[in-house]
C-alpha positions in Angstrom: 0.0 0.0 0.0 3.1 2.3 0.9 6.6 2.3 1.7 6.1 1.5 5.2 8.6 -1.3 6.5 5.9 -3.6 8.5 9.0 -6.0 9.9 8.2 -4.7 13.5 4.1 -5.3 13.3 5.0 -8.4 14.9 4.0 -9.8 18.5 7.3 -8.9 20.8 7.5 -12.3 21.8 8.0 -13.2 18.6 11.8 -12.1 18.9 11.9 -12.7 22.4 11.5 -16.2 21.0 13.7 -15.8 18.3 17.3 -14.5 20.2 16.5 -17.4 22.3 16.6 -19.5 19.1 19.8 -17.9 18.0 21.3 -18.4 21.5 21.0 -21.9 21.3 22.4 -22.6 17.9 19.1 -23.4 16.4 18.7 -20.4 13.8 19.4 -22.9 10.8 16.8 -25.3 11.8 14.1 -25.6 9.2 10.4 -26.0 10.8 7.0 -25.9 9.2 4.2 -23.7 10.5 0.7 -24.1 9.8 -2.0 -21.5 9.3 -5.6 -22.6 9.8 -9.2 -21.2 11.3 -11.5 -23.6 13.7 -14.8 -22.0 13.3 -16.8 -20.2 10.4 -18.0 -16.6 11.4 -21.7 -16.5 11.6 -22.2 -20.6 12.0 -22.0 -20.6 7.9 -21.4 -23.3 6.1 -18.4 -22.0 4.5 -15.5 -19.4 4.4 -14.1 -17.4 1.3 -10.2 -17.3 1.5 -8.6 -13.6 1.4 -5.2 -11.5 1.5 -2.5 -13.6 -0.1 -1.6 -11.0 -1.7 -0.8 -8.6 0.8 1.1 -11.2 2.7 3.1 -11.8 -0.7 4.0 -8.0 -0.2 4.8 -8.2 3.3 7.0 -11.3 3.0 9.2 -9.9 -0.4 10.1 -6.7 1.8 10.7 -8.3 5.4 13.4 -6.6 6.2 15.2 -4.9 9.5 16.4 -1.3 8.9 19.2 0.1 10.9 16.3 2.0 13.1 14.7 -1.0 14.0 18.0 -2.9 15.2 18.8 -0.1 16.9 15.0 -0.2 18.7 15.3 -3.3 19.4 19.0 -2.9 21.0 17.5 -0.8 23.8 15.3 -3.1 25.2 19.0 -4.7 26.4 17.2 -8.4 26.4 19.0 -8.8 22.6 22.3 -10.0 22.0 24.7 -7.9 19.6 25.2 -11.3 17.7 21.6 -11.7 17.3 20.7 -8.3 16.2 23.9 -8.7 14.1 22.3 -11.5 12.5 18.9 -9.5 11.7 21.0 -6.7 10.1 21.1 -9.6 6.2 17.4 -11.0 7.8 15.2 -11.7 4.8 13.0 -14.7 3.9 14.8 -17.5 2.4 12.4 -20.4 2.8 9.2 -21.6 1.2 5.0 -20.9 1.3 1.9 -23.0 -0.3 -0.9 -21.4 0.3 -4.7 -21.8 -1.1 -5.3 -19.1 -3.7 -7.8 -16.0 -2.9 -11.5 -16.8 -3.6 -11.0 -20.3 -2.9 -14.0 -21.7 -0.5 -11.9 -22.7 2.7 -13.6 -25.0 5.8 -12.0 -25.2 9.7 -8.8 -27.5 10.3 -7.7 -26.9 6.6 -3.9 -25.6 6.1 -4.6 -23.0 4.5 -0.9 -21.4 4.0 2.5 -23.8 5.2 5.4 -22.4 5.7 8.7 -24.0 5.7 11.7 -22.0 6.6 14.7 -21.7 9.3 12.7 -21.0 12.7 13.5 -17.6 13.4 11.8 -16.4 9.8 8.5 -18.7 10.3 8.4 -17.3 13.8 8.8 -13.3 13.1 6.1 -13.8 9.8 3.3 -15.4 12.2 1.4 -11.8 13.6 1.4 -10.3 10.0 0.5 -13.4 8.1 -2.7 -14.0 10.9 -3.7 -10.6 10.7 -3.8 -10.1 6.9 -5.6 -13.8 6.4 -7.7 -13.3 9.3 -9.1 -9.8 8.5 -9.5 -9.9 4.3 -10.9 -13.5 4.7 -13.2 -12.2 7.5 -14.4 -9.4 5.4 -14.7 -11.8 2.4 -17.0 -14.6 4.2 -19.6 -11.5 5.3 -19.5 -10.4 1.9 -20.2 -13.9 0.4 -23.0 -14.1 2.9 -24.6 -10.8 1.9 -24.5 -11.3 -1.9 -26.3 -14.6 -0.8 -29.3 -12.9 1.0 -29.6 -10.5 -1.9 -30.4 -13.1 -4.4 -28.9 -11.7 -7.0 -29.3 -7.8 -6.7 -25.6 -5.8 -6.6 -24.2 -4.7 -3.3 -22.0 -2.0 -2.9 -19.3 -1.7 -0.2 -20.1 1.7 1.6 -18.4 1.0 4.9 -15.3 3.3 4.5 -16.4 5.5 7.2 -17.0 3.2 9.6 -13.8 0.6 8.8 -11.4 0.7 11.9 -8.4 2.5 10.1 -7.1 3.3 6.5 -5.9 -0.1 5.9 -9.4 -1.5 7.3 -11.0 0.7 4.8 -9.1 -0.1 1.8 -8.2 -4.3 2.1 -11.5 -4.4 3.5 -12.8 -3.3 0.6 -10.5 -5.6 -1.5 -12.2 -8.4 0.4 -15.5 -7.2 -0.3 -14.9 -7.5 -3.7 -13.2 -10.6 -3.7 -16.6 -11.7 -1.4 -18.9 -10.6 -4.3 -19.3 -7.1 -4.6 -20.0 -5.1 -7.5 -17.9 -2.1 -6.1 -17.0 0.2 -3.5 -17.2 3.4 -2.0 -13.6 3.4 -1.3 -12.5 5.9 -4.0 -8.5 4.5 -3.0 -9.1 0.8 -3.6 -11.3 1.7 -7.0 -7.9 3.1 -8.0 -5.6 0.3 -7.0 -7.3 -2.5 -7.6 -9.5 -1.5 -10.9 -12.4 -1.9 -9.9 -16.1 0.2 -9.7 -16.0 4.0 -7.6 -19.4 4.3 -6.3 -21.4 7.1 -5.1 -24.0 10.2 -5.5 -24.6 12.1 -2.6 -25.5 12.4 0.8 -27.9 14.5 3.3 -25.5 17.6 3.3 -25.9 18.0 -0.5 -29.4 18.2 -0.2 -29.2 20.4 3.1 -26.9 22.7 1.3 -29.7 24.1 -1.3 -32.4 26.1 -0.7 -34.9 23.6 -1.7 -34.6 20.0 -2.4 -35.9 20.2 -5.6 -32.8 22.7 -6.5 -30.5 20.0 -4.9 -32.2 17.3 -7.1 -32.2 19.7 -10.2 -28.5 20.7 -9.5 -27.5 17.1 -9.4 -29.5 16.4 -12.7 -28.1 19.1 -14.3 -24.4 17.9 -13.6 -24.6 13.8 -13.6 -27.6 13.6 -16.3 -26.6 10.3 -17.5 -25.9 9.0 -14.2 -28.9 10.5 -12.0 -29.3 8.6 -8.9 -30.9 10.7 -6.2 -31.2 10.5 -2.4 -34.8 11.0 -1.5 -35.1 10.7 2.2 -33.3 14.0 3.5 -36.8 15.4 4.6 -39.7 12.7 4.0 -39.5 10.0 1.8 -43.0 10.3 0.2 -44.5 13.3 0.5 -41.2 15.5 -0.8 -38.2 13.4 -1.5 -40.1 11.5 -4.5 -42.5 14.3 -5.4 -39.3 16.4 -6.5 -37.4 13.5 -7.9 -40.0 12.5 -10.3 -40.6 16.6 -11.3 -36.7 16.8 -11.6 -36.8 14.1 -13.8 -39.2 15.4 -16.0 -38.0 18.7 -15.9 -34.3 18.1 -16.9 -34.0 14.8 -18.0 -36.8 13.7 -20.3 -36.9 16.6 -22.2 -33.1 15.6 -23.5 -34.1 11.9 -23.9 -32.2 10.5 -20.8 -33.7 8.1 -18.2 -33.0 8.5 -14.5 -30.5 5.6 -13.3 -33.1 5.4 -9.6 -33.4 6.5 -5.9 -31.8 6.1 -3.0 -33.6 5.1 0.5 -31.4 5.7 3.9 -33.6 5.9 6.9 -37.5 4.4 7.8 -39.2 1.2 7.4 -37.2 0.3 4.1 -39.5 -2.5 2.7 -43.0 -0.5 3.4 -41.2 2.6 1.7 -39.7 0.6 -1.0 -43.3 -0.6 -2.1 -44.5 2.3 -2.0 -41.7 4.6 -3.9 -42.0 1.8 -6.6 -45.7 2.3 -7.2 -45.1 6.0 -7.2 -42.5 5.5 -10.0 -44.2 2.9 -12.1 -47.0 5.7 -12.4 -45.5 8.6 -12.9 -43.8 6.3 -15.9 -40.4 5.7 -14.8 -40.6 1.8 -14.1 -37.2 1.5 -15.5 -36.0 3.8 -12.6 -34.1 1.4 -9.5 -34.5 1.7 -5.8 -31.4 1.0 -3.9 -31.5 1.0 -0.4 -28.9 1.6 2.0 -28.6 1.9 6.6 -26.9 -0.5 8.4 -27.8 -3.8 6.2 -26.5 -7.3 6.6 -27.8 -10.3 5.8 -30.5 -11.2 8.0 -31.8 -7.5 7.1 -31.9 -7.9 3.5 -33.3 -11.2 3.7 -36.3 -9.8 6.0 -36.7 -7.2 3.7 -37.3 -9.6 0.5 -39.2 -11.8 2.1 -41.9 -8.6 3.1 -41.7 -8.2 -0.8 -39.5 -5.0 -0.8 -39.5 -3.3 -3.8 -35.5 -3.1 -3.8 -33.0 -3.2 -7.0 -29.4 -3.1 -5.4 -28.3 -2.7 -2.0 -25.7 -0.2 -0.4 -24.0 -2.3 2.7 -21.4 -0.6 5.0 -20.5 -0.9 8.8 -22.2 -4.3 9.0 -20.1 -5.5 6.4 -16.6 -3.9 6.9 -16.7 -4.2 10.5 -18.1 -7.9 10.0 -20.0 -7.0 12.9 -22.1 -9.8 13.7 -18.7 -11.6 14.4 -15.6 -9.8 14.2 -12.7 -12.8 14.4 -11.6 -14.9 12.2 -9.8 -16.4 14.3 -7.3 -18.4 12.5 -3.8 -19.2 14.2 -0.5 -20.3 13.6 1.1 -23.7 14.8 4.0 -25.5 14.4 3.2 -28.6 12.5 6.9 -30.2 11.9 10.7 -29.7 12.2 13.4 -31.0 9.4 16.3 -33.1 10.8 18.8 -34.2 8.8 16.3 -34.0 6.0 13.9 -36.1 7.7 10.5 -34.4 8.2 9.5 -35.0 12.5 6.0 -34.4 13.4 4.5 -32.1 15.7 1.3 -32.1 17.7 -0.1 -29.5 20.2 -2.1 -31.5 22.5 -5.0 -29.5 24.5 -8.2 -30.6 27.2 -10.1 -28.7 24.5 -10.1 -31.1 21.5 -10.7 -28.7 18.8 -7.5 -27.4 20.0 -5.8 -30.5 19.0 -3.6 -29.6 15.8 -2.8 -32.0 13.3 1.4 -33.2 12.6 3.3 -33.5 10.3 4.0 -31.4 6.4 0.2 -31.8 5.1 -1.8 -31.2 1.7 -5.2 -30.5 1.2 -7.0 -32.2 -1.4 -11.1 -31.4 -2.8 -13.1 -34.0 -4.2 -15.9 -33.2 -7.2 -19.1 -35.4 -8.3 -18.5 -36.1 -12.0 -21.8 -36.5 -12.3 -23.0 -32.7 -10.9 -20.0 -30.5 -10.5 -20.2 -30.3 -6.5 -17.5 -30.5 -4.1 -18.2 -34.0 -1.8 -15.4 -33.2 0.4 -12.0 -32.3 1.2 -9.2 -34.5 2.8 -6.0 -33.3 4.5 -3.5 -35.5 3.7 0.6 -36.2 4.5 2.1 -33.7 1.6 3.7 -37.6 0.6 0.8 -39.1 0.1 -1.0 -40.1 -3.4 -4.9 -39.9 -4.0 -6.3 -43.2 -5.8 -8.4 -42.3 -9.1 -10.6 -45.1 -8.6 -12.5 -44.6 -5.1 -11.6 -43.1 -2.0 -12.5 -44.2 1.6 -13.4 -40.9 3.9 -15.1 -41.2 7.8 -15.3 -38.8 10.3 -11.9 -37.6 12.4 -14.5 -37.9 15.6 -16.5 -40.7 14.6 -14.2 -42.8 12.5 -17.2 -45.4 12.1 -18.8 -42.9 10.3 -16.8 -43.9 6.7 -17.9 -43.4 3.3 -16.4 -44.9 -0.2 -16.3 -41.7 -2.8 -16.8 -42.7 -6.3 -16.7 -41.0 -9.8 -14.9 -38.3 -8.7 -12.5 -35.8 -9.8 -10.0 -34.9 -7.3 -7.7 -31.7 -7.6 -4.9 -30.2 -4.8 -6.0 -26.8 -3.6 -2.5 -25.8 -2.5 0.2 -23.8 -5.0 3.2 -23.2 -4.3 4.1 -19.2 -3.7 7.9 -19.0 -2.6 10.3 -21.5 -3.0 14.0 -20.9 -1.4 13.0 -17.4 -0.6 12.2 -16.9 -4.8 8.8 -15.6 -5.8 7.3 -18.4 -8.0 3.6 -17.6 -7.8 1.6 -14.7 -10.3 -1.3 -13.2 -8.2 -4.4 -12.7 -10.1 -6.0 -9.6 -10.6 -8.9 -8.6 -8.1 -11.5 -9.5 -11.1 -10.0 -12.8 -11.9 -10.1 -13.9 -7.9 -13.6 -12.4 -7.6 -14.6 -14.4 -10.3 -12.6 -17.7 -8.9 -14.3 -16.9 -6.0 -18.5 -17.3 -7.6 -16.6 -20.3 -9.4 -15.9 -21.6 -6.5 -19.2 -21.1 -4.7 -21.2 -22.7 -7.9 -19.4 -25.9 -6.8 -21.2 -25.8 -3.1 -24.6 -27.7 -2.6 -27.2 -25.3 -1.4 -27.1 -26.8 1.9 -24.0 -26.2 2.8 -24.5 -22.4 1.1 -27.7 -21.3 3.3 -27.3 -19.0 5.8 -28.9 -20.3 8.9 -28.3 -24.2 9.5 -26.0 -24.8 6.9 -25.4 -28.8 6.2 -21.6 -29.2 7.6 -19.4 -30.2 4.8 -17.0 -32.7 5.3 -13.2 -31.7 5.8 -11.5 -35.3 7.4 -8.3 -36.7 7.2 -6.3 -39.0 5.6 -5.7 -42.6 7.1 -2.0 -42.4 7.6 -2.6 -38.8 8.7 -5.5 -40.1 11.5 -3.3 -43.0 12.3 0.3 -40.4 12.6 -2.1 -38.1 14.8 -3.7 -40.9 16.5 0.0 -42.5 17.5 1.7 -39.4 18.7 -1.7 -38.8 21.2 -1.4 -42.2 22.5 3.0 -41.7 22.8 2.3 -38.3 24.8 -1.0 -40.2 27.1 
């Protein structure tokens, strides 16, 4: 986004962790972190991965400037040969990750990285805190374009977004998550995508009259004549000099008005009511968007009352992800590399879905040939082979539960974006993921797509992979 050095947005302990590392000979040592979430925001049935790029961005310019060693000397808890050694620090190992817009599910690894321990430990707070928020953002996007069956949203929430980057990656996500655009005038420039935006109240306060505000407008935007009709009352004014605007400046030159906007009141009652105002003054072809704190469950009440509504305008529900504001995805150690020999790890917890799976691990999506539609996903041993004939899943909880997939395609979700510090990965542009992403989404029954009491999808684990987690739980008992 800018030429700030983001080395230091790391959690202190972090390099605490790290000059202890380097203290004890063990900077060389080559480990493998995972990054994974263990529950979808809202109780959906699915989540929308998001901010690989930025993290591309990060990693290529992690980097300690003299400043920073310097900072870091005055705590006096760092030794000279330690800071020494982060004067040349740069990334030199290697990440897969699942690409943006992919449809991601709890457990998954969904970015490994494999490096010398003291760069896989100082990436972990940047790395969580891009995936966790653009992903976030993303999901409640996903969700929203889902409740409005097909109408555009718009991403207003810039206003309301915790900070700059908030607004603008939030934004990004939104997209990525569905969105036809954004009010984010900055990420309509960077990423290419669709500025939107008429007016608000103070525009229509600032004339005399609203019919002058509504005429001004006209006057300037003809071809684009979207006006805001709820400053003083909906009905009795804000339509009354819309529709006389309308025929006073833009029929006459043979232009249509684009629609309305609604902000405030009972949005589904008003909506109906507008639209039969419109239809008879003969401007059917003129839209009602609505806009006021919307999320899902809003719009979804407000089509099922039969609101008259063409596109939606969605901001601090949606940027904030306000119904539930963590992603919560972390970041564990998975394996350490000994004399080339891959050693498992496990985190063991009273709290089972704390339990993390060992070991360097795949992730691998199975389609019906028959409809299209994921069946499930399996999280393999990165060593292991998927048969092309059939394929025996059950349930990590309830291994009882089994079932043979058949007629299936099968294809890895993970690509490969660094190798030996080297960029080998071409990020796609924000159109191409946010396509990837409805792609991806078309491949998702409808039960596990719903919003409330979604159908769980199955993510379970290979055999070898149950049986390796299974061993090192019963070795550790």
């Amino acid at each position: 986004m800018d030429n700030r050095n983001l080395t230091l947005v790391t959690d202190f302990y972090e390099l605490t962790m790290s000059n202890a590392y380097f203290e004890k000979g063990m900077q060389d040592t080559i480990v493998y972190f995972d990054v994974f979430f263990r529950q979808i925001p809202d109780n959906g049935g699915y989540a929308i991965c998001a901010g690989l790029e930025q993290i591309i961005d990060y990693v290529k310019n992690l980097h300690f400037t003299k400043d920073d060693i310097e900072y870091l000397r005055s705590f006096k808890k760092f030794s000279d040969d330690f800071l020494e050694y982060l004067e040349n620090f740069k990334f030199t190992g290697s990440i897969w990750a699942i690409p943006e817009g992919t449809v991601i599910f709890p457990n998954e690894p969904i970015i490994t990285v494999r490096a010398p321990i003291i760069e896989a430990q100082v990436l972990e707070t940047t790395i969580l805190m891009m995936l966790n928020h653009e992903s976030l953002i993303a999901t409640k996007s996903s969700r929203i374009i889902a409740a409005a069956k097909g109408r555009p949203v718009m991403e207003f929430g810039a206003r309301r977004a915790h900070n700059v980057d908030a607004a603008v990656f939030g934004a990004r996500a939104a997209i990525i998550g569905g969105c036809a655009g954004t009010s984010c005038t900055y990420t309509a420039q960077k990423f290419n995508v669709i500025a939107s935006g008429t007016m608000a109240h103070s525009f229509v306060q600032s004339f005399n009259s609203e019919y002058e505000a509504f005429k001004a407008y006209a006057e300037t935007y003809p071809d684009d004549c979207l006006l805001l009709i709820d400053t003083y009352n909906s009905v009795e004014s804000g339509i009354v000099n819309a529709i006389k605007v309308f025929n006073d400046v833009l029929v006459p030159r043979g232009i249509r008005p684009k629609g309305v906007r609604l902000d405030s009141g009972d949005l589904a009652y008003l909506s109906k009511k507008i639209r039969k105002i419109l239809d008879d003054a003969g401007f059917a072809d003129c839209k009602i968007c609505v806009s006021n704190a919307l999320d899902e469950r809003l719009i979804t009440s407000l089509l099922n009352q039969g609101a008259c509504i063409d596109s939606f305008g969605v901001g601090e529900n949606l940027i904030t992800a306000k119904s539930n504001p963590v992603f919560g995805g972390v970041y564990k150690l998975a394996a350490i590399e000994k004399d080339g020999k891959i050693i498992p790890k496990i985190k063991v917890s009273e709290n089972t879905v704390k339990i993390t799976n060992p070991g360097f691990k795949k992730v691998y999506r199975f389609y019906s040939k028959d409809s299209g539609k994921a069946l499930a996903d399996v999280i393999t041993l990165a060593d292991e082979k998927i048969s092309e004939d059939n394929y025996e899943i059950f349930d990590p909880q309830n291994p009882w539960r089994k079932k043979v997939l058949k007629n299936y395609a099968v294809r890895p979700l993970h690509e490969e974006i660094f190798k030996n510090g080297k960029l080998v990965y071409n990020s796609p542009s924000l159109s191409d993921i946010s396509k990837h992403c409805k792609e991806e989404l078309n491949t998702l029954w409808d039960e596990v797509r719903r919003l409330e009491n979604p159908h769980r999808y199955y993510v379970d684990l290979s055999h070898n992979l149950w049986n390796l987690k299974n061993k090192m739980l019963n070795e550790i008992k």
